[in-house]
N, C-alpha and C positions, 0 to 999 in steps of 0.2 A: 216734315220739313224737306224742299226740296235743296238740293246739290245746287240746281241754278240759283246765283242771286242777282244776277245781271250786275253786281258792283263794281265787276272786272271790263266792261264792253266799251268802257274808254282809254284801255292800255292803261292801267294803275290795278294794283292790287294793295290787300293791307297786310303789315308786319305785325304782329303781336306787341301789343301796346297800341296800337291806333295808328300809328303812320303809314301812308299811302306814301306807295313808290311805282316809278312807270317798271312794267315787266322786261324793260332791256335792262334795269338797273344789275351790275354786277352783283348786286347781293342776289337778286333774283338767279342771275345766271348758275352763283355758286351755289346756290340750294338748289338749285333745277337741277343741273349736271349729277349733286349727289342724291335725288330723287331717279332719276335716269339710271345711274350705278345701283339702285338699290335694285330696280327693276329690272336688270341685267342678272342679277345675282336671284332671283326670283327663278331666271330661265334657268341657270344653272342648276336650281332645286329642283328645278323640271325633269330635269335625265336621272332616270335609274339609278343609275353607279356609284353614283358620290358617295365616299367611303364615308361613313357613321359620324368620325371624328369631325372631319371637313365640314358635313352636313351640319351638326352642331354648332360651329364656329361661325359658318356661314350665318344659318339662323340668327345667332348673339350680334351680329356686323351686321346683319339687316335688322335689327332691332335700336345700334347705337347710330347706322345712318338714318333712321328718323328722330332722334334724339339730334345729331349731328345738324337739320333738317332747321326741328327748330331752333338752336341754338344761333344759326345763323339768322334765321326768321325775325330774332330777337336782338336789336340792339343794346350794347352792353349797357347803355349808359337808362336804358329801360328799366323801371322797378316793378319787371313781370318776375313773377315766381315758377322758373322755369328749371329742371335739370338738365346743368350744361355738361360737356365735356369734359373729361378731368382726367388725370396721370393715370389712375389706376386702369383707364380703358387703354392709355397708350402700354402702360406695365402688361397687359393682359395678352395684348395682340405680341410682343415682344416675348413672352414665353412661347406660343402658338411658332414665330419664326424660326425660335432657336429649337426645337424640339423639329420641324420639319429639316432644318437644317441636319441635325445631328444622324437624321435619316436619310438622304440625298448624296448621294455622289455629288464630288467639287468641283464643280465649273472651270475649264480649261479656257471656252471662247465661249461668246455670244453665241443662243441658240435659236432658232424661226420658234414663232409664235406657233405652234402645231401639235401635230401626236396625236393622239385618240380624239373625240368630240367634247366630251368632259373638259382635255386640258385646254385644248382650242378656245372653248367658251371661257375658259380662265380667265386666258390669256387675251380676251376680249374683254372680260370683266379689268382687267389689271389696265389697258389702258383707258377705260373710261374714268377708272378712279386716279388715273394719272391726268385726264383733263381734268377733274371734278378740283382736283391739286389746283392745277392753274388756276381755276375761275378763284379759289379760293386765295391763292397767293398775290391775286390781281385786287380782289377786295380788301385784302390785309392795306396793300401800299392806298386804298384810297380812305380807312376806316380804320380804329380800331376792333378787334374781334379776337374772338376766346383761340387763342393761341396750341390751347391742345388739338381743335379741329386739324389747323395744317399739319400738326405732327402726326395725327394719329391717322392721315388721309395717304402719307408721305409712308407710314410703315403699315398699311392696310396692301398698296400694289406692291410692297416686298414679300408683304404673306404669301399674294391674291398670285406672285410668278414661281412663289415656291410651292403651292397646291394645285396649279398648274402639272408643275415638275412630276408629285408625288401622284398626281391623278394616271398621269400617262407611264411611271413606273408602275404602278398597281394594273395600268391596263396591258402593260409589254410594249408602251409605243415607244418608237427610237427618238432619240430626240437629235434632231435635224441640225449641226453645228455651222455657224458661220466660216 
């Protein structure tokens, strides 16, 4: 079976369940951007360094943004049997916060996006999943849609600027204060 189907070569693609939508469509966008984040977070797995824990974490987040993926793919109102989004992903990422947290010195001011290469790519990764937010907050106001996605997109770049932080203390990088 090839990759090519040519179904795509007149600006439409389909959702899961059968609907064609043109590929500006904001749902497109917000699945695309979090397709793009995931690939970002690929690079990141790319460098050496990435402390164990991180690594693992990362892993599990590139796992639930193709979950994430389809979820959006699929209109709610579709009766495809698909695993959506759900508390327990947002519960999970919020332990991951609070435990980088309790390890981090306390932020006094805004700091530059920088530090070792590790954090930098982070801090790269952190704001694509802060567009990947938009495109999704943008399709919320024109659609219904599984409501965990935006939460769990919104405390993914709280993590994605605190392993940032921890990457570049684990490497000795200064962190550059506004």
């Amino acid at each position: 079976m090839s990759i090519t189907t040519r179904s795509g070569d007149h600006g439409e693609t389909g959702l899961l369940g059968g609907e064609r939508v043109s590929k500006s469509s904001p749902r497109l966008e917000a699945y695309g951007t979090i397709d793009e984040l995931n690939a970002v977070l690929g690079v990141v797995l790319a460098e050496e360094n990435v402390p164990e824990e991180i690594s693992a974490h990362l892993h599990e987040v590139q796992r639930l943004l193709f979950r994430m993926g389809t979820d959006l793919a699929t209109s709610l109102d579709r009766q495809v049997k698909i695993e959506r989004m759900d508390q327990k992903d947002v519960d999970q990422i919020e332990v991951w916060i609070t435990d980088l947290e309790q390890a981090l010195s306390l932020l006094k001011r805004f700091i530059l996006p920088s530090g070792s290469r590790l954090g930098a790519l982070l801090h790269q990764a952190r704001t694509v999943c802060r567009r990947a937010e938009r495109r999704v907050v943008a399709l919320a106001e024109l659609e219904q849609i599984n409501t965990h996605v935006q939460v769990y997109l919104n405390r993914l770049s709280d993590y994605l600027f605190l392993a940032a932080r921890e990457a570049n203390r684990r490497a000795g990088a200064q962190e550059v204060e506004v």
